[in-house]
N, C-alpha and C positions, 0 to 999 in steps of 0.2 A: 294264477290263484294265490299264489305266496304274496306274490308283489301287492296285491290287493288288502290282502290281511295286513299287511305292516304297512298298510295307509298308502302305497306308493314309493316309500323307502325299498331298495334291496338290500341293506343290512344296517343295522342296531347297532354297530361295532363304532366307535368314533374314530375310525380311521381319516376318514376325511378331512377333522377338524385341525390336524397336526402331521401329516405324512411327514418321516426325516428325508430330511435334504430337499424336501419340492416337492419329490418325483416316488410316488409310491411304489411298491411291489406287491402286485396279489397277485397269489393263487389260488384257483376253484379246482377243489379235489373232487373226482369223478365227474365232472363238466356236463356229461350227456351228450345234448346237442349243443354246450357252449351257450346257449342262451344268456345266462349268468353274464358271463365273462367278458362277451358284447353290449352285454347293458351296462355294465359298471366300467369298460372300459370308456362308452360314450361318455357317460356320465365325467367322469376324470380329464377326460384328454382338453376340455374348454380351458379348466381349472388349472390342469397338470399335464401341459403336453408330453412331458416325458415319463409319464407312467407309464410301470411295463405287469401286462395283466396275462399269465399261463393256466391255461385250463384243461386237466391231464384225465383222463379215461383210459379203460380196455378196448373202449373201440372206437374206433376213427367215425364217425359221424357227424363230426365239426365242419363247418366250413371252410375251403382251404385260400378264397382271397378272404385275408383279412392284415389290418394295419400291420405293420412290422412288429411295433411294439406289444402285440396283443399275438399270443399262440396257443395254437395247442399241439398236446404233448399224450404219446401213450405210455401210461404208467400205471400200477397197480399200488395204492395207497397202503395197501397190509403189507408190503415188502417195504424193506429200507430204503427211506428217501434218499437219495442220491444229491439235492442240492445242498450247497452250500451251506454251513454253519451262517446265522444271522444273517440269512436273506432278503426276507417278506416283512415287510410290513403288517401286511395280511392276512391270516388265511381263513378259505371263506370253503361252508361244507354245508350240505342242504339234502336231507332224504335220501343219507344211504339206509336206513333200516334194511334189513335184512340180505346187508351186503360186506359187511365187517364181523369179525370172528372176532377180535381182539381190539376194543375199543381205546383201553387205557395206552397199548401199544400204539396207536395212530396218534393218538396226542399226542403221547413222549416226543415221536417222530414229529410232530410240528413245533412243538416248544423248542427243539433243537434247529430249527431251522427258520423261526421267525426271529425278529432283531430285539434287542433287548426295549421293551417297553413296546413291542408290536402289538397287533390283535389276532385274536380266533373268533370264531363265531360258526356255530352246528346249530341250524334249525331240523329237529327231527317229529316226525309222527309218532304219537303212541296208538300201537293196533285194537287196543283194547276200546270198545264200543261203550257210549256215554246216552242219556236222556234225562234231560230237565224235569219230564212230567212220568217216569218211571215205568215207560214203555217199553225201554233196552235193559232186561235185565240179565243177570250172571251166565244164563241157561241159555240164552236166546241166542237165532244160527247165528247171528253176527258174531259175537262171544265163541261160540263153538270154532266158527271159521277161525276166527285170531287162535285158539288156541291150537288148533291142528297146523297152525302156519308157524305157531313159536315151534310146535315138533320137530317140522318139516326143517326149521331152519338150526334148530340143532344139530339134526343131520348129516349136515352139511358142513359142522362148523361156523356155522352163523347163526346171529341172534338179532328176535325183532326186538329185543325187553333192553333195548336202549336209551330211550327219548327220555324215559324219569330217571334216568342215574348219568344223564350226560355232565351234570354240574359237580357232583361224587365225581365222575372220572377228569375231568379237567385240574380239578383240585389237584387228585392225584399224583396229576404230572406232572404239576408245576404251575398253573395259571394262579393268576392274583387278582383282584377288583371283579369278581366273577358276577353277570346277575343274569337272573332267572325269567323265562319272562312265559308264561302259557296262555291259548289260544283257543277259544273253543271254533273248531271247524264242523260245521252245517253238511249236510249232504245233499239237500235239495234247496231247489229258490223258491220258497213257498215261505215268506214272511213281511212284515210291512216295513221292516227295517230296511232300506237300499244295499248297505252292505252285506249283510247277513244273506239278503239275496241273492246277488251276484258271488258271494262264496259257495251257497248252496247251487246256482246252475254248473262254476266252474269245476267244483267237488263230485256233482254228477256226471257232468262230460269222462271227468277221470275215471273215473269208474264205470261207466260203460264203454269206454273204450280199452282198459287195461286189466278190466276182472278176469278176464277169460285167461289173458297169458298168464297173469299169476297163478291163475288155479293151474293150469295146463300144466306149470314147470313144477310147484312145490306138491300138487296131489296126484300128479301122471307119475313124473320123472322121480321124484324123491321119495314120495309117499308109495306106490306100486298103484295106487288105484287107475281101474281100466280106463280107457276113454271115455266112453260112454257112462259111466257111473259121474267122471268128472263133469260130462254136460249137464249132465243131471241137477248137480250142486251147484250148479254156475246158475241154471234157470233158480232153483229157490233161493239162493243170493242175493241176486236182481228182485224179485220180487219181496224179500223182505226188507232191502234199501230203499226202495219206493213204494213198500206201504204206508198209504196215506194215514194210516191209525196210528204207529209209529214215526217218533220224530229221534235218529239216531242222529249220533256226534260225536267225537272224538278230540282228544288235545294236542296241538303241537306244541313244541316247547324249543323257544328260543333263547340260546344260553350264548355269553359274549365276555370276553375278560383279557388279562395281558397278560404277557409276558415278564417277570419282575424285572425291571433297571438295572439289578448287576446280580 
């Protein structure tokens, strides 16, 4: 779905146009399933065979044949990085909303450890629900859902209210040549545009495949509410995402910039 939205590009970042020495270095912080970090490592290895791509998570669900020069790694992004001063070239971060406590701190942590005149780039979601024709408005469950989710993720020490202040916090730390780039994403494939389509089927699948655990974890476990009150909210969820009278949407926002030269 991402890849789709940025045309077939995996990042915005002009890493590519200038890697030091030949032989880039990225890292994909919280990898997942390493998807990422397999695709960008294909992408490179024609161009730069010696590019070396680590993609670091909590939990080992990566694939373990993979090139030499391409890893991954278990590591927790909120704790101190551990590589090297002026490492990466790279570093590449995509939909942790609601998995970071301390935003401005994870930067710090990558401005020290990418190379002087390197790159960053965080594409994040904003949870808060959008419509063109004023069908999603402040009150409506979409809205309610986000805001019981920003609760839940206070909580916890984590916050979803990061995608619009990602460019504020890069600043922060230190990044330079910063730009901002926003996204509207679709939730269903119901329009005549091809693209807009196929973000709205992909946008769907995700969400019907992923709404249930999210509710399970931030309004079971966090929040106290019963089981069965959760299934409850999870059916009028689903059905106000794919009410055909409403056309919801939401913004991602992709933000990219350097490291200063000295």
């Amino acid at each position: 779905m991402m890849t789709v939205l940025l045309d077939g590009k995996l990042f915005l970042a002009h890493i590519g146009s200038n890697p030091q020495a030949g032989h880039p270095s990225v890292i994909d912080i919280s990898t997942g399933t390493g998807i990422w970090a397999m695709q960008v490592f294909e992408d490179f290895a024609d161009q730069f065979p010696s590019a070396q791509v680590i993609g670091t998570d909590l939990s080992a669900i990566q694939p373990s044949w993979v090139p030499p020069n391409l890893k991954f790694e278990l590591d927790d992004a909120q704790l101190e990085w551990t590589y090297q001063p002026n490492s990466f070239d790279f570093v590449h971060m995509r939909t942790l909303q609601g998995s970071i406590g301390d935003w401005p701190a994870v930067y710090s942590q990558a401005l020290k450890c990418i190379k002087p005149g390197g790159w960053i780039q965080d594409m994040e979601m904003s949870i808060m629900w959008k419509s063109e024709d004023g069908t999603i408005t402040d009150d409506h469950l979409l809205n309610e859902w986000s805001r019981i989710s920003i609760e839940a993720a206070k909580k916890i020490g984590k916050t979803f209210v990061n995608a619009q202040v990602t460019k504020e916090n890069m600043i922060k730390a230190g990044f330079v040549d910063l730009v901002e780039k926003k996204y509207k994403m679709p939730v269903r494939g119901r329009s005549s545009d091809p693209k807009t389509k196929e973000l709205g089927r992909w946008n769907a699948l995700y969400f019907q495949q992923g709404i249930e655990g999210i509710c399970l974890y931030l309004l079971n476990r966090v929040m106290g509410w019963v089981y069965k009150e959760v299934q409850m909210y999870i059916a009028k969820l689903r059905s106000a995402l794919f009410d055909r009278k409403s056309h919801p949407c939401y913004e991602i926002y992709v933000v990219y910039g350097r490291k200063p030269e000295a």
